[in-house]
C-alpha positions as CSV (number, residue, x, y, z in Angstrom):
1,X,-60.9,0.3,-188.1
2,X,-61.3,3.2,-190.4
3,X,-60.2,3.6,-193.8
4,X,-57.7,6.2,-194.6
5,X,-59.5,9.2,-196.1
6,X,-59.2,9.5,-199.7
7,X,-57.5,12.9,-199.4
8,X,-54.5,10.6,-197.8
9,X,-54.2,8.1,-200.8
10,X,-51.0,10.1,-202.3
11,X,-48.2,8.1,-203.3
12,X,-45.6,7.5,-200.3
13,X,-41.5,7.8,-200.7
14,X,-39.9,5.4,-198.5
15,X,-36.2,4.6,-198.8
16,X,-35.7,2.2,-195.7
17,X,-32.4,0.8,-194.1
18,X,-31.9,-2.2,-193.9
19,X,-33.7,-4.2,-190.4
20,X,-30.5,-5.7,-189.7
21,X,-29.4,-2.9,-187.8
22,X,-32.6,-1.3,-186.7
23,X,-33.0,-0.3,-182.8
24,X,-36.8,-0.1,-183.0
25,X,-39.6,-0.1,-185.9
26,X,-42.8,1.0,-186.0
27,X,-44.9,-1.1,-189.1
28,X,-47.9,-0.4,-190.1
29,X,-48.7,1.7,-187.0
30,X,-52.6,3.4,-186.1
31,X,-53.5,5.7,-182.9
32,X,-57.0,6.9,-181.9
33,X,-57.5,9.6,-179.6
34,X,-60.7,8.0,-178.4
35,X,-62.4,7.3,-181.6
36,X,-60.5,9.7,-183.6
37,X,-57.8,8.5,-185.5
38,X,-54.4,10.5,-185.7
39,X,-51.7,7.6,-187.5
40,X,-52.8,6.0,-190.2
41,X,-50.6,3.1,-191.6
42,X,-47.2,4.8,-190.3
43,X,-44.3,2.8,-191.2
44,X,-40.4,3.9,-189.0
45,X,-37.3,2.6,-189.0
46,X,-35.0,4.3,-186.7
47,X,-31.5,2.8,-187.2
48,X,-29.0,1.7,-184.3
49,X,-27.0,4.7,-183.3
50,X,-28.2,7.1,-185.7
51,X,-30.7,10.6,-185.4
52,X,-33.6,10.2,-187.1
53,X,-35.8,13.7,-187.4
54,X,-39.2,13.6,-187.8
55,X,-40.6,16.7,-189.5
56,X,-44.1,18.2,-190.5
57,X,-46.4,20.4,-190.3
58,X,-48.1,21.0,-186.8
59,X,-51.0,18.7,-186.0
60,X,-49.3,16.2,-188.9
61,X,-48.8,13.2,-185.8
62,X,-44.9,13.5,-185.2
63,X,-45.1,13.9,-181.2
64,X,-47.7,11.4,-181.2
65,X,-45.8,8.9,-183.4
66,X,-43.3,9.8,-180.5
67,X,-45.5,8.8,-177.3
68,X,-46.7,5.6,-179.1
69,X,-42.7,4.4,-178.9
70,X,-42.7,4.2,-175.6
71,X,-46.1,3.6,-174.6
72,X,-46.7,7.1,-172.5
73,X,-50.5,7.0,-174.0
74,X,-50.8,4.2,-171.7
75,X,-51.6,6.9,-168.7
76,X,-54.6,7.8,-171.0
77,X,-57.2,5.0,-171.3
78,X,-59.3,6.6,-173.9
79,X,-55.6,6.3,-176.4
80,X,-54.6,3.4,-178.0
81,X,-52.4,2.3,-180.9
82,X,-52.8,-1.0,-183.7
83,X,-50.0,-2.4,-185.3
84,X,-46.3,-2.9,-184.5
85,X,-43.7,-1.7,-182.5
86,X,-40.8,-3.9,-182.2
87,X,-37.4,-2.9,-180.1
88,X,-34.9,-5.6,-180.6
89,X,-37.2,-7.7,-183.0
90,X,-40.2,-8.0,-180.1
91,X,-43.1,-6.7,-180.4
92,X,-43.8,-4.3,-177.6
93,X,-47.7,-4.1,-178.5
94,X,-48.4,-7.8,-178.6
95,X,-50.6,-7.7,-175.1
96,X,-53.8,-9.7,-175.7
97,X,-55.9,-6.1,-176.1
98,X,-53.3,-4.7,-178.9
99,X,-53.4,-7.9,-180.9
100,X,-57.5,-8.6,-180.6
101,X,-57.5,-4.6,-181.8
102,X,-55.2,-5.8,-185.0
103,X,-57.2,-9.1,-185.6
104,X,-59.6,-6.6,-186.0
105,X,-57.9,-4.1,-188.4
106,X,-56.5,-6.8,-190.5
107,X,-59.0,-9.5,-190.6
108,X,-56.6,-12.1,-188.6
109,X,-53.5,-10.5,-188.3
110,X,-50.0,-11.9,-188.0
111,X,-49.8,-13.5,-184.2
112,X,-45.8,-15.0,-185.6
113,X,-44.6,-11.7,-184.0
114,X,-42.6,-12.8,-180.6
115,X,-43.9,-10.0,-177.7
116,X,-41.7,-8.6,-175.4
117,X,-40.6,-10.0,-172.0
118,X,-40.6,-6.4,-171.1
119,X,-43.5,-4.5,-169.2
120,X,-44.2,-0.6,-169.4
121,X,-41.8,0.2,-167.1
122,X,-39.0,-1.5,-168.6
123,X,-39.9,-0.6,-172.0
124,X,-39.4,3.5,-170.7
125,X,-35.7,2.4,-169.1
126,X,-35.0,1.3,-172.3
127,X,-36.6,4.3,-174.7
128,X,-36.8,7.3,-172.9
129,X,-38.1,10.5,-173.7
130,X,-37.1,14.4,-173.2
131,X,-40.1,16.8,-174.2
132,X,-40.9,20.4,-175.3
133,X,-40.5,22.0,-172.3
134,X,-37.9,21.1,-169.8
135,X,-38.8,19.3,-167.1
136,X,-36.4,19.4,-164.2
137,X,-37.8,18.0,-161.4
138,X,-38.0,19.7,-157.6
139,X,-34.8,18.5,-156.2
140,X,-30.9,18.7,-156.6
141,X,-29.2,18.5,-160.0
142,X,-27.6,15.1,-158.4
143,X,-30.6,13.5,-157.2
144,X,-32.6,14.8,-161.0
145,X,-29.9,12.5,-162.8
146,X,-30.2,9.9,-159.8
147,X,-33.7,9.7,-160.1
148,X,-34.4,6.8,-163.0
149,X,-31.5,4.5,-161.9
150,X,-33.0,4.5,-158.7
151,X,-36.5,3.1,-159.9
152,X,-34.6,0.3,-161.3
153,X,-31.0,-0.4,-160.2
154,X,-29.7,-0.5,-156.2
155,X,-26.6,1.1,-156.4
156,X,-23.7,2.6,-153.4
157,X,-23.4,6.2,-153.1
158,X,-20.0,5.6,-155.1
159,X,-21.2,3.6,-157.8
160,X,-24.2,6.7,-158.0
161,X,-21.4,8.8,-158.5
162,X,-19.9,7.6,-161.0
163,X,-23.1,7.2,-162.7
164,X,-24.1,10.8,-162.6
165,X,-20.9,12.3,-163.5
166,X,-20.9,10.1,-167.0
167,X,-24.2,11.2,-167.8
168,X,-23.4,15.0,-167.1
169,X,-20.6,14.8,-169.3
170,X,-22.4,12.8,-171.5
171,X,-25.0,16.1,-171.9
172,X,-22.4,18.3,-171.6
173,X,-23.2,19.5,-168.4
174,X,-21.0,18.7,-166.2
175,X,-18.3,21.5,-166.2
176,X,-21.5,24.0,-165.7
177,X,-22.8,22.2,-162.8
178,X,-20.2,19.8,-160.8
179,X,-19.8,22.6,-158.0
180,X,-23.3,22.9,-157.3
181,X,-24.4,19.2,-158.0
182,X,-26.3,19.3,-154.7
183,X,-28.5,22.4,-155.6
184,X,-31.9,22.7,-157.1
185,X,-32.1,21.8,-161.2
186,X,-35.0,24.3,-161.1
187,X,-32.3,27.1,-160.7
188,X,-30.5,26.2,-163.8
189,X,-31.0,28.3,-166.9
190,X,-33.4,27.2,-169.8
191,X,-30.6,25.7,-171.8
192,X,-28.7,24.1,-168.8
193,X,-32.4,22.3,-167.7
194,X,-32.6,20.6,-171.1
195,X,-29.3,19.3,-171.1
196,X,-30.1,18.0,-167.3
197,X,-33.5,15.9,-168.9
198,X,-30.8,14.7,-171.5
199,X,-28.8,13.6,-168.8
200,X,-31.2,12.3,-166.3
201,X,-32.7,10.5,-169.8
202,X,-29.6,8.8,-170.5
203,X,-28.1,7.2,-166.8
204,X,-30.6,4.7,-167.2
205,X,-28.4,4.0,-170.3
206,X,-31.8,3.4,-172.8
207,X,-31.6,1.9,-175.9
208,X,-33.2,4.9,-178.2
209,X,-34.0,8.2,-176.6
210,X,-37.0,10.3,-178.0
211,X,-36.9,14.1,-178.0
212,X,-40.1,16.0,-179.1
213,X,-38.9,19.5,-180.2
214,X,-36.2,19.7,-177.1
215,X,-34.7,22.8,-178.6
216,X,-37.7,25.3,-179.4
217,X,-37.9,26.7,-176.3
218,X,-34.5,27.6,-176.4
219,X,-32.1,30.8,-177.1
220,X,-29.6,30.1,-180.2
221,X,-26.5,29.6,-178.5
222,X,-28.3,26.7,-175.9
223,X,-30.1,25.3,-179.4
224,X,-26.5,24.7,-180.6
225,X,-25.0,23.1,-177.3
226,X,-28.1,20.9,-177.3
227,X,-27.2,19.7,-181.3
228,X,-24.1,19.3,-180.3
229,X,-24.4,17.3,-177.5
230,X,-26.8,14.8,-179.5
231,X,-24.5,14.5,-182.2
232,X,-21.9,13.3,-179.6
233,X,-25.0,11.0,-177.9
234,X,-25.0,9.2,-181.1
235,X,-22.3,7.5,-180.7
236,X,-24.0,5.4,-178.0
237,X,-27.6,5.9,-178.4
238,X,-30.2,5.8,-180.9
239,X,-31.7,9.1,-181.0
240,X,-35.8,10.0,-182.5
241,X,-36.0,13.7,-182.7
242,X,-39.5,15.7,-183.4
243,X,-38.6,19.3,-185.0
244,X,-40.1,22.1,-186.8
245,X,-36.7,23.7,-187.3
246,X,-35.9,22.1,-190.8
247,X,-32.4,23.4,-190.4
248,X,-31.8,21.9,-187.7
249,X,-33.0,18.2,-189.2
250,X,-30.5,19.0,-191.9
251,X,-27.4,19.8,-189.4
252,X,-28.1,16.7,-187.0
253,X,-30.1,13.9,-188.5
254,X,-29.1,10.7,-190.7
255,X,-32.5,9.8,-191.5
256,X,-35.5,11.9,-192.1
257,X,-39.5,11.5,-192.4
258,X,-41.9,14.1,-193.5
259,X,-45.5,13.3,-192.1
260,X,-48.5,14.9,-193.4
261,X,-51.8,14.2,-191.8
262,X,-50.8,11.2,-190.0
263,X,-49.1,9.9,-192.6
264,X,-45.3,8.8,-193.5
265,X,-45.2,10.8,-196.4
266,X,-41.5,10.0,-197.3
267,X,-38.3,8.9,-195.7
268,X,-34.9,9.2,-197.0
269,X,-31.4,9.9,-195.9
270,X,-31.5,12.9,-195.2
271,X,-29.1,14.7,-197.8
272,X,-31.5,13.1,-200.4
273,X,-34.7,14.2,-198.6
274,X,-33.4,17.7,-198.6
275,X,-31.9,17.9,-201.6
276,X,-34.1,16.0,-204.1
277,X,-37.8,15.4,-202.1
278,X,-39.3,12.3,-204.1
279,X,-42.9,13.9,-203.2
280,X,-44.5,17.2,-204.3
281,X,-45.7,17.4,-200.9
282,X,-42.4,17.0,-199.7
283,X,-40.7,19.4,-202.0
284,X,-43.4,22.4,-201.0
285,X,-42.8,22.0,-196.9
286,X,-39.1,21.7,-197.1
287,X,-38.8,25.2,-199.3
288,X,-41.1,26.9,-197.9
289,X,-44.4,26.6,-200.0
290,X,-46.7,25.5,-196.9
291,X,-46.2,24.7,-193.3
């Protein structure tokens, strides 16, 4: 594979947890766009029921350090990743492909990893993912939540019930919306469709759930009822959050990373990151210098 480009050879900050208590890792992670490469070496550890923002500037690798956690490049064969991702302490990239492409990258490679029992599909049950732009799709708010337990679980109309109420109120949704459960989520405000993604993201009840920049298309007053919902989230979920809004990293997150051309740059608590950046490069995005 190729070498990292001597302009990215900068000394790194990384103040991990420990892995005891990790819901999913990235180690030592690439991704190619086709032959281009867009993560070079990234290192994550995303601790179990935490918020860990990911922040940068644009074009740095943060949403596609995203999609690589749960495998969406896999709808595009020209993408791949090398390295690790493990959720649980399996590796979720050990198919025969991914580990020829890292015998390759590291002249042998460690094959001690155990791989995941689980396929694509189960790996998206378990991390799932709420984008830029809401996505809400054609049909009743009920059936939206619905629509990912149905892929995987047979349940009565009672238990679905249940089910969908928990995960509205989960989101914070649910006194907005439990009169009109069976209308469309497409006539829901901007702020309200988020919250229903959230919601529909969560009934599957995932392990980690991945949100790349949920709140910038959003008014103020929805941005806050979308932090403050995923502040209440974390008590059940581990949550991976892409932002540019650095005060919003610094309101909701535990953990923080600052990429920079594909790279990990540094990764502290985030009090520390904020407060006293190890890195220059660091220290110039966070107030302001470049972004």
């Amino acid at each position: 594979m190729n070498d990292i480009p001597a302009h990215l050879t900068e000394e790194v900050h990384l103040a991990f947890p420990s892995r005891d208590n990790l819901a999913i890792e990235a180690r030592k992670l690439d991704f190619f766009y086709g032959k281009t490469q867009a993560l070079y070496g990234v290192d994550l550890p995303v601790e179990r029921h935490k918020i860990t923002a990911l922040i940068g500037p644009s074009g740095c690798g943060k949403s596609t350090l995203l999609r690589a956690l749960n495998q969406i490049y896999d709808l595009y064969p020209k993408q791949h990743a090398v390295g690790r991702i493990l959720l649980d302490g399996h590796d979720v990239l050990a198919d025969r492909k991914s580990l020829s492409r890292l015998r390759e990258r590291d002249g042998g490679g460690d094959d001690t990893m155990v791989r995941s029992p689980i396929d694509i599909a189960g790996l998206r049950a378990r991390v799932g993912m709420v984008f830029q732009k809401p996505t809400p799709f054609p049909m009743s708010i009920y059936d939206n939540v619905a629509f990912g337990v149905r892929l995987y679980q047979r349940k009565s109309r009672a238990e679905m019930d249940v089910i969908v109420e928990k995960a509205l109120r989960r989101a914070a949704l649910w006194d907005e919306v439990k009169d009109k459960l069976h209308s469309s989520g497409l006539g829901l405000s901007g702020g309200q469709q988020q919250r229903l993604c959230v919601a529909r993201g969560i009934a599957v009840e995932p392990d980690v759930l991945l949100l790349d920049e949920p709140a910038s298309a959003l008014d103020p007053v929805s941005t806050a009822k979308l932090e403050e919902t995923l502040i209440e989230l974390r008590q059940d979920f581990t949550i991976v959050i892409v932002t540019h809004n650095l005060q919003q990293a610094a309101r909701i997150s535990n953990h923080t990373g600052f990429m920079y051309l594909g790279r990990m740059m540094e990764f502290q608590p985030t009090e520390e990151l904020f407060a006293n950046p190890r890195g220059q490069r660091t220290r110039d995005y966070v107030t302001g210098r470049f972004g």
